[in-house]
N, C-alpha and C positions, 0 to 999 in steps of 0.2 A: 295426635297429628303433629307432625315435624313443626317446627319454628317457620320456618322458608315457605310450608306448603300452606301455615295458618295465615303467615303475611300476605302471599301470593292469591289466596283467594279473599281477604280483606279487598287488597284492592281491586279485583276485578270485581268485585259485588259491587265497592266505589262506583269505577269506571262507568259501569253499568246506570247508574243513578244517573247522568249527564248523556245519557246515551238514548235514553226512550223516546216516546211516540213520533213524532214526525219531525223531529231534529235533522240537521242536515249533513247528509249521508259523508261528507269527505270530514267535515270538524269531527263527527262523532268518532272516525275511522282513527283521526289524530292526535284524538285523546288516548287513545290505545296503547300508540306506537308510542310516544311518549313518555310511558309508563314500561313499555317492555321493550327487549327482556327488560330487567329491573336491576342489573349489578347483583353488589352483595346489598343490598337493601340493609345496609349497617345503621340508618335512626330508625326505622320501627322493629328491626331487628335490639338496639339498646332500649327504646319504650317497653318492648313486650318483656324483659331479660327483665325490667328494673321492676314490671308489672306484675311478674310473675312471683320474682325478689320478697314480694310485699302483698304476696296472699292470692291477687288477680280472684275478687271475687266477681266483678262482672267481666266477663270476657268477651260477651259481646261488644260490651263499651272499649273493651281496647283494642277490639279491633279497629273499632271506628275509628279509634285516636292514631292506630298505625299507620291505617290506609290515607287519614287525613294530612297527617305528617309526610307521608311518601310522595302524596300528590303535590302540597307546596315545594317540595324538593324539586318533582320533577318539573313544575312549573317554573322552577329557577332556572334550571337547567335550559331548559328550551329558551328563554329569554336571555341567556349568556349569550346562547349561542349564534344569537341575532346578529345582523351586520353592524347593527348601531356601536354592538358591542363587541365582543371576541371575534366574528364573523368567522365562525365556528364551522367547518365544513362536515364533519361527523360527529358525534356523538355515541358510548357505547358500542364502538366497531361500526354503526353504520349512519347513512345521510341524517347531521341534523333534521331537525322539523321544517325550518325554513328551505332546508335543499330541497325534502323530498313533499311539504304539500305548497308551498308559498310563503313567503315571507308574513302576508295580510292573516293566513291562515295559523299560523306562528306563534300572532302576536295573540289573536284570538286562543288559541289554546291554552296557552300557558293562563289568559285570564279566566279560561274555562276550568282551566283545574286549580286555582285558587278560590273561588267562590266556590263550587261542589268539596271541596275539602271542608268547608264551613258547615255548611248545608247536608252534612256525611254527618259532621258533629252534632247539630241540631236534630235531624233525624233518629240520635241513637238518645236523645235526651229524656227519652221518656223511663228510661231504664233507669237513669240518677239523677233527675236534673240538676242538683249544687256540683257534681263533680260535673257535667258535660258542659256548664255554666264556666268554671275553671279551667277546663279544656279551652274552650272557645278564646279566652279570656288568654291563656300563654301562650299558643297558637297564633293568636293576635299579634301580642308585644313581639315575637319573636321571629314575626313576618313583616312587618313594620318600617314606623321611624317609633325613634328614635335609634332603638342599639337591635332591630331585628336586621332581615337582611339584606330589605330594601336599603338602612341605611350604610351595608355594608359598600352594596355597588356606588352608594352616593360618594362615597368615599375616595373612588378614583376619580372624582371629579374637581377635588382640591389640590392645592397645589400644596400645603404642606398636611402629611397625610400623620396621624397618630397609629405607630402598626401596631399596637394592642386592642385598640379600639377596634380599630378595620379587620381583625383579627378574628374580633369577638362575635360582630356585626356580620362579617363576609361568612363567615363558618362555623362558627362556636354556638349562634344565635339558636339554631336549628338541634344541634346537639342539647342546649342547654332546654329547647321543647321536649327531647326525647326522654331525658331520666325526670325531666317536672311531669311532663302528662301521663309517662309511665307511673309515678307514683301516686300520682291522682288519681288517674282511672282504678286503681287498687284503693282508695278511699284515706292516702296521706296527705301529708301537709305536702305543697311543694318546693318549700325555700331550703330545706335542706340537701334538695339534689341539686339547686343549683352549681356548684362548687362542680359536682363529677361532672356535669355538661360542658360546662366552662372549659374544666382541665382537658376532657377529652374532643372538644372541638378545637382547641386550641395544636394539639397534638396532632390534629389529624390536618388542619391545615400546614403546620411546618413540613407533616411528611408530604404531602399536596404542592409544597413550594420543592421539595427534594428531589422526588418525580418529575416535577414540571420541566427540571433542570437539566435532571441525568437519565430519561426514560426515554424511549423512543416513542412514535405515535403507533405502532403494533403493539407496543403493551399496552399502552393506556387506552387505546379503542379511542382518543380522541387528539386532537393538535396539541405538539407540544411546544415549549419554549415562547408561550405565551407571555410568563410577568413579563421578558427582558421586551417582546414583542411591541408590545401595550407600556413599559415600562413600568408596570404597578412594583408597589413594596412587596419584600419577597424575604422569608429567613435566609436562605443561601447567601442573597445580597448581602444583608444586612450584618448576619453572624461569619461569614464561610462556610463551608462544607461540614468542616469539624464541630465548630460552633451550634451550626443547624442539630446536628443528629445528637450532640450532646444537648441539646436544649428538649430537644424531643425525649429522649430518654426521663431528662428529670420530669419533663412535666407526664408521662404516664407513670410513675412511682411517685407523683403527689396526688394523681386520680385514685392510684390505688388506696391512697392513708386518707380520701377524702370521704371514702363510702360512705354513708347512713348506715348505723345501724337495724337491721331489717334480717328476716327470716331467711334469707336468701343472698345475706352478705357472701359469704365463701363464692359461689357460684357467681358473683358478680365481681367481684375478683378475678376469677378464670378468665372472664369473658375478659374485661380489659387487658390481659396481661396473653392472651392468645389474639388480640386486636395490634395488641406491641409488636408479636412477633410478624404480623403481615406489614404493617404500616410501614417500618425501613424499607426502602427500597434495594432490591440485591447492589443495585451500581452506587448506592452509597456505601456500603460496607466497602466494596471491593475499591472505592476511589478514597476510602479516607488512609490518613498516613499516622 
């Protein structure tokens, strides 16, 4: 089975869990739409790479762990997209959640797909329970406060903001779930993936601040020129142009020297260094000098 087509039916197996007996017919429809399409489903796509990396001897459990990952993603998503917050009009090319079932409905789904992301995990528990225990447990801190990514959004609510921190917390947090529960669910330790999470969430946000910049909202399927909007911290801001996409370069060639040792190093290489080539965006190439 493909990668995409293993993710893609993790979560609707998910989805489905939140979806049964007499649940109410528009939330349940919500949780759906929320979930698809699904992008490049790039953190349970890195869970499953790093899972796989490292033997993947229960694969039912990583599924559980992708799909569970995928849902807190897109629960973030829908709550960005809130009025409170970004007051996001689309999402993925089309109506955020709040446009197209209700703001009240919105708010309820994203809290619906953070608790069934849990309850996905618990579920699959009977299969290992010390890793789905560990699952639980980084999925947790990583959704959170202190440095998950609740504390990320807390972040734009100070007035003097740490951009490494806000960095780690807004984007990295999630990232840094994907290579830890990837290598749990395969039955390793997880503190030594922390490092590739870190680096590669970190990366993925500078290019996320590049885009935001120099993209139009037909590429990105969503609004753009949001930080300057909102005025949040931003690489471009901070470094320039040049600066940004040099910064981003160094930190995927420190992701790459960060790997863990594991059966499936080389192929996880690949992945980051074909993650490199999407993540510049074309209008930074063409605008740096």
């Amino acid at each position: 089975m493909a990668l995409h087509t293993r993710i893609d039916t993790a979560i609707e197996r998910a989805i489905a869990m939140g979806q049964g007996g007499s649940a109410p017919t528009r939330l349940s429809s919500a949780l759906h739409y929320a979930c698809t399409p699904g992008g490049a489903r790039i953190r349970p796509t890195i869970l499953m790479t790093v899972a796989l990396a490292c033997g993947d001897d229960q694969p039912r459990l990583t599924d559980a762990a992708a799909a569970a990952l995928e849902m807190i993603h897109c629960a973030s998503l829908v709550h960005d997209d809130l009025p409170c917050f970004d007051n996001a009009e689309t999402r993925r090319g089309k109506p955020s959640v709040h446009r197209a079932y209700s703001e009240p409905l919105a708010v309820l789904t994203g809290d619906s797909l953070i608790i069934n992301s849990f309850a996905v995990l618990a579920s699959a528990s009977v299969l290992a329970p010390d890793r789905a225990l560990q699952l639980i447990s980084i999925l947790a801190r990583q959704t959170g406060m202190p440095h998950g990514i609740c504390a990320g959004q807390g972040w734009e609510s100070e007035e003097q903001i740490d951009l490494s921190a806000y960095h780690q917390s807004k984007t990295g947090a999630l990232f840094i779930a994907a290579t830890q529960m990837g290598a749990v669910a395969a039955g390793q330790e997880a503190e030594p993936w922390f490092e590739l999470g870190a680096r590669i969430g970190e990366a993925f946000q500078v290019a996320d601040d590049l885009r935001d910049a120099l993209c139009d909202e037909a590429e990105l399927g969503k609004p753009v020129g949001q930080d300057d909007l909102h005025g949040r911290p931003n690489a471009v801001t901070e470094l320039g142009l040049n600066g940004a996409v040099g910064r981003l370069n160094d930190i995927l060639s420190g992701a790459i020297a960060s790997i863990p040792a594991c059966p499936g190093e080389a192929g996880l290489a690949q992945m980051v260094r074909m993650y490199a080539e999407k993540l510049v965006p074309a209008a930074a190439l063409k605008a740096r000098v």
